[in-house]
N, C-alpha and C positions, 0 to 999 in steps of 0.2 A: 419548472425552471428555477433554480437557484435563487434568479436575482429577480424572478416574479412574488416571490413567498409575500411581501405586502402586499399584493392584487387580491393574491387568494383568502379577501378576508369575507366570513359569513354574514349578511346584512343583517342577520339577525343579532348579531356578535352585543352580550351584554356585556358593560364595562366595568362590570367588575366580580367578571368572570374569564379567567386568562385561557386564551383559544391556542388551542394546538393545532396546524397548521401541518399539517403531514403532503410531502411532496417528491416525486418519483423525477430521478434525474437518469436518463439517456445519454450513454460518452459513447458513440456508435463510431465505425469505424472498421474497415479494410485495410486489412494489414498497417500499414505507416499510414493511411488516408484518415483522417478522423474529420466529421462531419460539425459543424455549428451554424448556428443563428443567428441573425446581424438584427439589431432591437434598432426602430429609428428613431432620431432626437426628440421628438414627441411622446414618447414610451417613457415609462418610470427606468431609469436604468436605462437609459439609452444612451445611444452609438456607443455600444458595447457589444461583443459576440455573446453567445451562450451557445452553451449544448440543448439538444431537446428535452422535455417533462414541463411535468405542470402538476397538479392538489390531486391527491389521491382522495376519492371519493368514499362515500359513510359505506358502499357496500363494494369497494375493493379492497385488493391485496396489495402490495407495492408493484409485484410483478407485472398485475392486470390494469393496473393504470398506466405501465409503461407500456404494454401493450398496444391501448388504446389513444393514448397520448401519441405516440410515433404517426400510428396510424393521420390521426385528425391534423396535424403538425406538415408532417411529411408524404404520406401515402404510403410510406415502407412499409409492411407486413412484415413484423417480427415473430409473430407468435411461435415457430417453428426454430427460432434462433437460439443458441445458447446465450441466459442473464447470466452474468458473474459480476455477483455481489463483490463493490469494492468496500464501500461503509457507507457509515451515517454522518450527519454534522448535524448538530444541534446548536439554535442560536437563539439567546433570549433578550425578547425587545421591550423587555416589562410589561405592558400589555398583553402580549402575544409569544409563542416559542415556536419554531422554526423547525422540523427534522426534516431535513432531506435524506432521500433514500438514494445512492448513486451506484447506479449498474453499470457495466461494460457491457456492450455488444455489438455481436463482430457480425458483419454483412458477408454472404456468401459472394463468389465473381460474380455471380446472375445479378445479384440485389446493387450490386455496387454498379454495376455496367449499364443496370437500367435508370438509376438515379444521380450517376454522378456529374451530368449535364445539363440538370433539373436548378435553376438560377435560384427560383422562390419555392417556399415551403405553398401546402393548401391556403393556408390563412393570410399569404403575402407578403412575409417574410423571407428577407433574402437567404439564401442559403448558400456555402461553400466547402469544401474540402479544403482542408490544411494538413501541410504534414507534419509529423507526428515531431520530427527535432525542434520545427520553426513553433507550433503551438509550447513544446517546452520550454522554448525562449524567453518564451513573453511578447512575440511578436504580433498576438493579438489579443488587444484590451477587453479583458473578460473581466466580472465582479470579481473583490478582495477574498471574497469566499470560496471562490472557485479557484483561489491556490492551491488548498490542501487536496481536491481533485488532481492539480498537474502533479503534484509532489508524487501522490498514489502513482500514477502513471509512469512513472522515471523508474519503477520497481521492476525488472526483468521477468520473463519467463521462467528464467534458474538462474540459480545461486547455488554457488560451490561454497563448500566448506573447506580446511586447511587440517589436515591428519593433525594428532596432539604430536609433540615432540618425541615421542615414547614412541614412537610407531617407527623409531629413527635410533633406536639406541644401538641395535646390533653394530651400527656403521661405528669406524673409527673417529668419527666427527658430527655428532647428530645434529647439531644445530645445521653446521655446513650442509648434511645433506640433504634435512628439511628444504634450506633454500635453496640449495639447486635442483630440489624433485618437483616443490612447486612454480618457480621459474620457469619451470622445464612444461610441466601439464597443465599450468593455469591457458582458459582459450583467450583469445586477443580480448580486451576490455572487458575482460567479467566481471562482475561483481563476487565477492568473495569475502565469507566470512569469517577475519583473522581470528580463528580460536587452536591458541598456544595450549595453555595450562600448565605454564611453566617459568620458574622465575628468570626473567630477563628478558619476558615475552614481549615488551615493549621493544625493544632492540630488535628483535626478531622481524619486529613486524614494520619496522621504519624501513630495515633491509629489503623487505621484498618489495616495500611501494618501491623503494629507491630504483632496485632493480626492474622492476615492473611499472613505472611509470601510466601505461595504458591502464591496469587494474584499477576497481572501483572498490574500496577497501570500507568494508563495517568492523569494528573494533567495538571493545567491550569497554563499559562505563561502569566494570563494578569486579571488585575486587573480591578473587577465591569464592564470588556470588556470596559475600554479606556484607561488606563494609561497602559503602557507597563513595563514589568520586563525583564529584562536581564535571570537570571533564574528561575527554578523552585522555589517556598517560602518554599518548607523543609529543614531543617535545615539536612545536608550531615555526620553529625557529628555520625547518626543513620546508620551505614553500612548495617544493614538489611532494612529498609524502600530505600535510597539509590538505594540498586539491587534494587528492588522490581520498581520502576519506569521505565518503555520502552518509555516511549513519555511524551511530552509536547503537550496540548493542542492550539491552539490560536482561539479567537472569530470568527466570521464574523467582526463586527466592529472595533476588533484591527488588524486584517488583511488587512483590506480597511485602514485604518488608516496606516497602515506601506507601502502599493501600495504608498498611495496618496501623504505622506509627510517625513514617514523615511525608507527608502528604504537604507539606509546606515546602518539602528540599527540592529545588529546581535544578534539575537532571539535565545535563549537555546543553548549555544553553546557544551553541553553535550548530548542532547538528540534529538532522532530524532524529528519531530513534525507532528499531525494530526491537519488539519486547520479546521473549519466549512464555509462551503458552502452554498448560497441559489439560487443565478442565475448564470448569464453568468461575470455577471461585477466583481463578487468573485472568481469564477473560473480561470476568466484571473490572479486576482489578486494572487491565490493557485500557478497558473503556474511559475509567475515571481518569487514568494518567493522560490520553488522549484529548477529554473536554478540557483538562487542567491545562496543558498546554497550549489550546486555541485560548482562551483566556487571558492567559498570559501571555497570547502570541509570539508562541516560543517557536522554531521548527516543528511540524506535527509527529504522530507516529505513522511511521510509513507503509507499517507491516507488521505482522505477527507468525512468528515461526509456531505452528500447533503440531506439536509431537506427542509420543510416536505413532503414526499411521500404522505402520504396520511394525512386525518385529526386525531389529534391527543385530547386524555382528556385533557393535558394542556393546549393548545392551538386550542379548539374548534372555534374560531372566523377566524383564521387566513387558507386563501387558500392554501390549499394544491398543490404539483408542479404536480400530478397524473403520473403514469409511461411513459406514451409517452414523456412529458416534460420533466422528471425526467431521462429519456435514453438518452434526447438528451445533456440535459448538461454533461452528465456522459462520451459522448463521446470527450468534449472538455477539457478534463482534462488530465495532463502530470504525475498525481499519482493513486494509486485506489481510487475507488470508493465506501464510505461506508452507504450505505442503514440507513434513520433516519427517524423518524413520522409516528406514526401507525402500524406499522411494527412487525410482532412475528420470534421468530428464524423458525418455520418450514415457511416462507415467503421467506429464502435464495435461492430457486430455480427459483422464479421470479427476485428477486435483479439479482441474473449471467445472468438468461436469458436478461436483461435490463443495462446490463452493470458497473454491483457492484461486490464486491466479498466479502462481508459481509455486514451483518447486525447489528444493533444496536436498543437498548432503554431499556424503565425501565420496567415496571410492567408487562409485560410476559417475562423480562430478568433474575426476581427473585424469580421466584417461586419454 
């Protein structure tokens, strides 16, 4: 559990030898139902909620301590369940460093029907189901730590992307018709990722929150992907486009550019950010932007788009990373994992099975 990682210390613990504390976190949950623990004022961290886990022991996995942990906790039998890895958080106490491992997993009707009436956990711990908008709120008082969990959580299933402008030139008016083709095929309150590539792209993209109001808009924090911008380029002045923003974008090359040389320049300091990903050497790079930001208790990263899955129309030439490759980088990342290249929304049940927990793209994202 999150906010047990001090309980979980070894009596043998010599002091001045710093213990790594490894501990499997359970965000379980039936559809909108998501399941937590009520700690009581007596407890370290108490009258506060939590999700289930607890210390991954010297001879498990992360998986097989979640396994067992649910079990001992709750009596649900997961083992049969799909884990999808959301990430890690690392916390260092000077004495001691902290990883939590945090999984999603989703309860079958059977598993949910049989325990969702079940008051207390094995151990005596109350137990309840919350839903999933009200737990986003803040509605109930979980650790400071377990933000960066709800943030992860607010990520959808899919995420649309926005054709380049050029996909619009035949028309006597491309800008015009961009907005009224996406206007037109964006679904009610998606999230969608404004990628223009084209100068006046900011305008473009004020227009269509404007117009689209319900839309949940990611914008890019980085220019032609080398020069870096401190924030988002709309203009804030617009309180409805404003909401309407949940993240900042950043390249693959403005992200290796900030690993390599400004790892001190503090990126969107309003907005959480989703990075793009291609191998292992971006990944590492996603990781270190990520610890940096809790640190500086910045918004976290919320996501990592890992492309290309497979082969894509725009980028017919270019090798695809294929799902085995594609699983394994997914596992060396401290944020989720978002499915890119090739890819249609009913493909979301291979992305979880491989280690994503959404997908994305364009032309079966806007139909």
């Amino acid at each position: 559990m999150p906010n047990e990682a001090d309980n979980h210390i070894d009596s043998s613990y010599n002091s001045e030898k710093v213990l790594i504390v490894n501990v499997a976190v359970a965000v379980i949950h039936h559809k909108a139902q998501y399941l937590l623990g009520f700690r009581n004022a007596a407890q370290h961290q108490g009258n506060r909620y939590e999700f289930v886990g607890g210390k991954i022991e010297a001879n498990e996995n992360a998986e097989q301590a979640l396994i067992r942990e649910v079990a001992e906790e709750t009596g649900i039998e997961i083992c049969d369940n799909t884990m999808v890895k959301l990430g890690r958080l690392h916390h260092d106490y000077g004495d001691k460093q902290v990883s939590l491992q945090i999984y999603k997993v989703e309860l079958t009707a059977q598993q949910y029907e049989q325990h969702k009436h079940r008051q207390y956990g094995l151990e005596g711990q109350a137990l309840t189901w919350v839903n999933k908008a009200d737990l986003l709120a803040g509605k109930y008082h979980l650790p400071a730590a377990n933000q960066t969990i709800l943030e992860w959580l607010s990520v959808p299933t899919t995420i649309a992307i926005t054709y380049p402008l050029t996909h619009f030139d035949a028309t006597p008016d491309p800008v015009a018709a961009w907005l009224t083709f996406h206007q037109n095929k964006l679904a009610a309150n998606a999230w969608v990722y404004i990628r223009i590539k084209a100068a006046g792209s900011e305008s473009m993209a004020a227009q269509l929150m404007h117009m689209r109001p319900d839309i949940k808009a990611i914008v890019s924090c980085d220019v032609n992907g080398q020069t870096l911008t401190i924030e988002a380029p709309l203009a804030m002045k617009d309180t409805t486009t404003a909401n309407s923003i949940v993240a900042n974008q950043l390249s693959h090359t403005a992200l290796l550019q900030w690993s390599e040389d400004t790892q001190d320049t503090v990126l969107s300091k309003n907005y959480p950010l989703i990075v793009s990903c291609h191998d292992a050497a971006s990944i590492d790079a996603a990781n270190k932007l990520a610890h940096a930001r809790l640190q500086q208790q910045l918004p976290p990263v919320i996501g990592a788009f890992l492309s290309p899955v497979l082969v894509t129309h725009t980028h017919p030439d270019t090798v695809p990373l294929g799902w085995e490759s594609w699983s394994a980088l997914a596992q060396l990342a401290d944020m989720p994992i978002i499915g890119l290249g090739g890819l249609s929304p009913v493909m979301i049940h291979q992305v979880l099975e491989h280690g994503g927990i959404s997908v994305a793209g364009i032309r079966q994202f806007l139909e």
